[in-house]
C-alpha positions in Angstrom: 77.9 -20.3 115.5 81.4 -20.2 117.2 83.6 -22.9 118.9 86.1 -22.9 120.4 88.8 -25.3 119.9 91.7 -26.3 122.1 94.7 -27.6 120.2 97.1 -30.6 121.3 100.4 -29.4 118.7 102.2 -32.5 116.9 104.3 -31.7 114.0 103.1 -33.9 111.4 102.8 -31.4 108.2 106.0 -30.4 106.4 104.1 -27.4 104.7 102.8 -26.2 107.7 106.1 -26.5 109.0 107.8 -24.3 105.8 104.9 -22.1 106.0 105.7 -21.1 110.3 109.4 -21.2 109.6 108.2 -18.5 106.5 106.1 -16.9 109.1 108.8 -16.3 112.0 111.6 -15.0 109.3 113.8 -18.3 110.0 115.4 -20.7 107.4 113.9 -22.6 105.9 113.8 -26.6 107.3 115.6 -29.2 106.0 115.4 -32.9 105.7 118.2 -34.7 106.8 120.3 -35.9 110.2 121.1 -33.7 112.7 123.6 -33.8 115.3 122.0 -33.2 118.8 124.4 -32.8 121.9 124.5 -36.7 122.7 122.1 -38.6 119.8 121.8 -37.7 116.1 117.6 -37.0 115.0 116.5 -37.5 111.5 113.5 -35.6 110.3 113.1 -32.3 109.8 115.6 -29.6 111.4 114.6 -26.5 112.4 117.1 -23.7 113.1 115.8 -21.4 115.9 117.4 -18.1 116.7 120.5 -18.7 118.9 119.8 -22.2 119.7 123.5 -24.3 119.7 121.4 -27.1 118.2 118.3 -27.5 115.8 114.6 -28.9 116.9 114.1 -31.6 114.9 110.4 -32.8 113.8 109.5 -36.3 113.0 106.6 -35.9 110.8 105.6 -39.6 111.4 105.5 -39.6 114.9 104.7 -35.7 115.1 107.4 -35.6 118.2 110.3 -33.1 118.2 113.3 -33.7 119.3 115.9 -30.8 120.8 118.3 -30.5 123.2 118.3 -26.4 124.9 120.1 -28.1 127.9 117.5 -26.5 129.9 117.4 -23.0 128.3 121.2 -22.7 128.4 121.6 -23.8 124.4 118.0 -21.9 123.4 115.3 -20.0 125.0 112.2 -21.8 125.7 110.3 -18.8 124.0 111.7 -19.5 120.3 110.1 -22.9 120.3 106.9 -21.2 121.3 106.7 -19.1 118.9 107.7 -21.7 116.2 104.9 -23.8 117.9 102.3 -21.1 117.8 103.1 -20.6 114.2 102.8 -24.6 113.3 99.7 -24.4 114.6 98.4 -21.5 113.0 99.6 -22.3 109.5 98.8 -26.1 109.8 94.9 -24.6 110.9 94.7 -22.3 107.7 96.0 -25.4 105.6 93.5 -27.6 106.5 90.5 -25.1 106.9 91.5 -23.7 103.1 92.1 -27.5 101.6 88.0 -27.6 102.8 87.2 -24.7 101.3 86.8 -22.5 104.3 88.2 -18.8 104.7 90.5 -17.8 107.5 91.1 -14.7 109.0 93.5 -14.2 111.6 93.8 -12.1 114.5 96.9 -11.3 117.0 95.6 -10.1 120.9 97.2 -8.0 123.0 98.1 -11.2 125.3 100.5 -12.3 122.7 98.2 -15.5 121.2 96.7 -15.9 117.9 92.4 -16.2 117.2 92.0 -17.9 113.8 88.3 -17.6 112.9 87.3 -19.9 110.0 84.5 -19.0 107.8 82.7 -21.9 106.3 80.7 -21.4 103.0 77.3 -22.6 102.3 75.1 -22.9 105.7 76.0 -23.7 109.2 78.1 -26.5 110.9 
């Protein structure tokens, strides 16, 4: 049986985090405070390529925090990427903590399809 499933991204798993900054060849993230332009974030920073400042995630909250002043300090497109690999990893984490398989998929259109194979009968 298949579903499709529509994901609403916060940022609340540090490993899933690790495991897209992993994925996308960056560094890895760091705990700690992190100057912004005009507020300092605490949580964990996330360097994207040649963005002046990091993203920050509060895992608590699942918010980020970033300032690309408008695409001038970071292209919009590195945090989507960044996203779409959160999302990815944090799906695979929680589908293999339940036991399921994942297999993974990248289409032409530049998205992901994650299908998760559950063990033992339908769901």
């Amino acid at each position: 049986m298949s579903h499709i499933v529509e994901i609403k991204t916060e940022v609340r798993n540090e490993a899933a985090v690790q495991a897209a900054c992993s994925r996308l060849n960056l560094p890895a993230a760091t705990q700690g405070t992190f100057q912004l332009y005009s507020s300092e974030e605490t949580g964990l920073g996330i360097e994207l390529p040649h963005w002046k400042y990091p993203v920050v995630a509060n895992t608590e909250t699942g918010q980020l925090r970033y300032d690309n002043y408008e695409g001038r300090w970071g292209a919009e497109e590195f945090l989507d990427q960044f996203l779409q690999g959160y999302a990815v990893e944090a799906a695979r984490i929680e589908a293999r903590r339940k036991g399921h398989s994942v297999t993974e998929q990248r289409l032409d259109n530049g998205s992901i399809k994650l299908t998760v194979s559950m063990s033992g009968g339908a769901a």
